[in-house]
NUNUTI-597529 format. One record per residue (C-alpha): x, y, z. Coordinates in steps of 0.1 Angstrom, whole numbers, plus 5000, padded with zeros to 4 digits. Each point is the difference from the previous one (the first is absolute). Layout:
BEGIN
XYZ/...
***
This chain:
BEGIN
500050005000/501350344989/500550265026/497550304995/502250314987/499350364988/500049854964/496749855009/498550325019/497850214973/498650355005/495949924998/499150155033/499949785030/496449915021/499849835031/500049674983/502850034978/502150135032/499749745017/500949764971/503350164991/500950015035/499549625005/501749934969/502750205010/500649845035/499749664984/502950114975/502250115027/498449835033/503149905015/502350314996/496850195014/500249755029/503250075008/499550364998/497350015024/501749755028/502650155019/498350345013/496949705010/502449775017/501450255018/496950125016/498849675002/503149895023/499350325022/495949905003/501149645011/502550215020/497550205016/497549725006/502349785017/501350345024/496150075010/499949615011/503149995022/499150355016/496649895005/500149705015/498249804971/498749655011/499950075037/497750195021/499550324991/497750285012/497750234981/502450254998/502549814988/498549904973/498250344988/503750065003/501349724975/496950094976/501250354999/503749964998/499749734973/497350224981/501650325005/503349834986/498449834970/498450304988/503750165004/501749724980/497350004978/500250354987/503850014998/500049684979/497350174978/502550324997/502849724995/498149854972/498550284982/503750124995/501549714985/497049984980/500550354992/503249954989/498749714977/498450234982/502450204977/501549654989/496549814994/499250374974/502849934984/499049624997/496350074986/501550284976/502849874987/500749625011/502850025024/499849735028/499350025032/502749985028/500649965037/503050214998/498550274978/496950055021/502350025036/502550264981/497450194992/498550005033/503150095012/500750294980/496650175016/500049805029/498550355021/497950144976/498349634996/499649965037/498550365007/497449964970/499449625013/499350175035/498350214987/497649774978/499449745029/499350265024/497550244978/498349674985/499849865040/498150315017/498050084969/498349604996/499849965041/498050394996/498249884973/499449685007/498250135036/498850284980/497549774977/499449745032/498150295017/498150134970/499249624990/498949945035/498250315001/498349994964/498649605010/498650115027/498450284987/498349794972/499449675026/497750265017/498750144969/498749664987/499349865029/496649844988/501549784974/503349845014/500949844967/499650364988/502150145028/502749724992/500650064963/499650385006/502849985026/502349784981/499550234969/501250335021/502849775017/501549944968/499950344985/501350105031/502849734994/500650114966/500350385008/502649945033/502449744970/499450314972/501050265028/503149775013/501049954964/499950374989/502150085026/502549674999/500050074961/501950345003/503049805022/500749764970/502650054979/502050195022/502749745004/500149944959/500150374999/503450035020/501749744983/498750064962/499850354997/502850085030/498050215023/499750095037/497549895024/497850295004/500150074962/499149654989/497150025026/498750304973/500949804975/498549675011/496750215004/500050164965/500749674985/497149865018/496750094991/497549754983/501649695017/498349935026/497949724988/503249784987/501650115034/497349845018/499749734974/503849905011/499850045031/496549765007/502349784974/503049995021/497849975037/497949684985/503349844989/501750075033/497149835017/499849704978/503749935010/499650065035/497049745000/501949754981/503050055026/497650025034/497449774993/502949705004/501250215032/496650045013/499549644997/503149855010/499350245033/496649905007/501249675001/503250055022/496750145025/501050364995/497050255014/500150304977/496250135013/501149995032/502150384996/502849895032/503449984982/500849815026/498349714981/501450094963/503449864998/502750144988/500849804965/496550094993/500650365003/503550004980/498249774971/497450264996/502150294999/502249804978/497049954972/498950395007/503450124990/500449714967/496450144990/501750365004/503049864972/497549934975/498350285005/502150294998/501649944969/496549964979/499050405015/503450134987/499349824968/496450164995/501350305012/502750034974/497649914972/498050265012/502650265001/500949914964/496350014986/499250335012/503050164989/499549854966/496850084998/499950345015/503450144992/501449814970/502449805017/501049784969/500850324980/502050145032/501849715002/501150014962/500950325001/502249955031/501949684979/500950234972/499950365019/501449875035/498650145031/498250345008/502350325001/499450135037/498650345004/500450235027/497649925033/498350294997/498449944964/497149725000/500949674977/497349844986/502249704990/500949725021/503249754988/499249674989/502349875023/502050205019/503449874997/501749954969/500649614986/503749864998/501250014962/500149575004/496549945016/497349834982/497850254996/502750184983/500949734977/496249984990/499250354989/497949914974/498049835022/500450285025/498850264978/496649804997/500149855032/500349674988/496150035004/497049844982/
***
């Protein structure tokens, strides 16, 4: 099987559908270097969870007599920890994946592989600016879904009460009323999270394509994104159903092989979890996390490309910088419409040199 490359990437614009398509045909053309890409920043934090898990047990006493306290003290030290780990990982993550990015453009546009090494020098080159704008991304996307998210609870709660006692003569009336308003309600708290997730986007394919800084790739991020919210969404529903269908596949053998072994998950005492049960889950949590990631950065990139293609004419940018070279600077106080087409210049003996015919049309269909 052929790996999926920019010579097979045409310029029809991309719906929801066809997004998710390409990005599954490119992670199956390149699954395992995308594997290795993604691992080390989740090991990591994977070894400090276990880490952390293991420290709560031995300061709290797990498996012997505890009281209340102690254990609103675990609960809270192992919560308050997890959440930590959890959002540095994220950070950790987003920047390697951020990193991916300029070298998986380059793939779609002009066929040059994909490689461990490339995507960790190239984090490395804007290790700071990648790990303020991956902050930055997981913290603005974290308070605005946990607002919005409460936000649309108490206007659904609010809204099915309002028509239970409305149509309270007919309760087969009141039901399909309520689960009507419920889902519009639903619908309008995604749309809302997704306009404002949506203007975050492409700010890590921003700072590595087109060489900017944080704060002016959060502008540009927004320009580039209106009108894709729906294939945003589309992605993302794409990416949470998969994730689930492999953590299922991996904890329904768990859950089993525990129930067995007489574990009591219902009964909420850690005292009676054990501990291998606890590492194997956060284990398959953070394997789910590898396979994840690395499909989002995909569909992101895609993304990226599309709507400079279609909204900027990206192929004839790119041509012109293969025979023109790269965009003279101007002086910060003057306005430049024009953004490079990458913002470094290519080595005389790379591929995409040595294929400027193909450059010139993108090797596109």
């Amino acid at each position: 099987m052929s790996k999926e490359t920019g010579h097979d990437f045409n310029l029809t614009p991309l719906g929801a559908g066809d997004l998710i398509d390409r990005a599954v045909r490119f992670y199956r053309g390149n699954f395992w270097t995308f594997i290795w890409i993604a691992t080390p920043p989740v090991v990591i934090g994977t070894l400090i969870s276990v880490g952390w898990t293991m420290l709560g047990r031995q300061l709290f006493s797990v498996g012997s007599a505890r009281s209340a306290d102690e254990l609103v003290g675990y609960y809270l030290f192992t919560w308050l920890g997890g959440v930590l780990i959890l959002l540095a990982e994220m950070v950790a993550t987003l920047t390697v994946m951020g990193g991916a990015s300029r070298n998986f453009v380059r793939h779609i546009l002009f066929g040059e592989p994909i490689g461990f090494r490339e995507t960790y020098k190239n984090t490395r080159r804007r290790l700071g600016g990648l790990l303020v704008a991956s902050t930055l991304i997981t913290l603005l996307l974290g308070i605005t879904g946990f607002i919005i998210f409460y936000l649309g609870l108490f206007v659904g709660a609010i809204v099915v009460m309002t028509a239970i006692a409305a149509f309270s003569f007919s309760s087969f009336v009141s039901l399909i009323v309520s689960l009507a308003l419920s889902s519009a309600v639903l619908f309008g708290s995604l749309w809302l999270f997704f306009l404002v997730a949506s203007r975050f986007a492409y700010i890590p394919q921003v700072m590595m394509v087109e060489g900017l800084g944080v704060f002016a790739a959060l502008g540009r991020s927004a320009s580039l994104a209106s009108g894709n919210i729906r294939r945003l969404a589309g992605l993302f529903i794409f990416t949470i159903v998969a994730t689930n269908s492999a953590l299922a596949l991996l904890y329904i053998p768990l859950g089993w092989y525990a129930w067995i072994s007489g574990v009591e998950f219902f009964a909420f005492n850690a005292d009676t979890i054990p501990a291998w049960y606890e590492i194997a889950s956060r284990f398959i949590w953070q394997t789910s996390l590898i396979l994840l990631m690395p499909t989002w950065m995909i569909g992101l990139c895609l993304l990226y490309v599309d709507e400079r293609v279609r909204h900027e004419g990206y192929d004839i940018e790119l041509m012109a910088a293969a025979r023109l070279g790269e965009i003279p600077a101007v002086p910060q106080e003057f306005f430049n419409p024009l953004h490079p087409a990458l913002a470094e210049r290519q080595p005389q003996n790379s591929p995409a040199r040595k294929k400027n015919s193909s450059t010139t049309t993108l090797g596109l269909k």
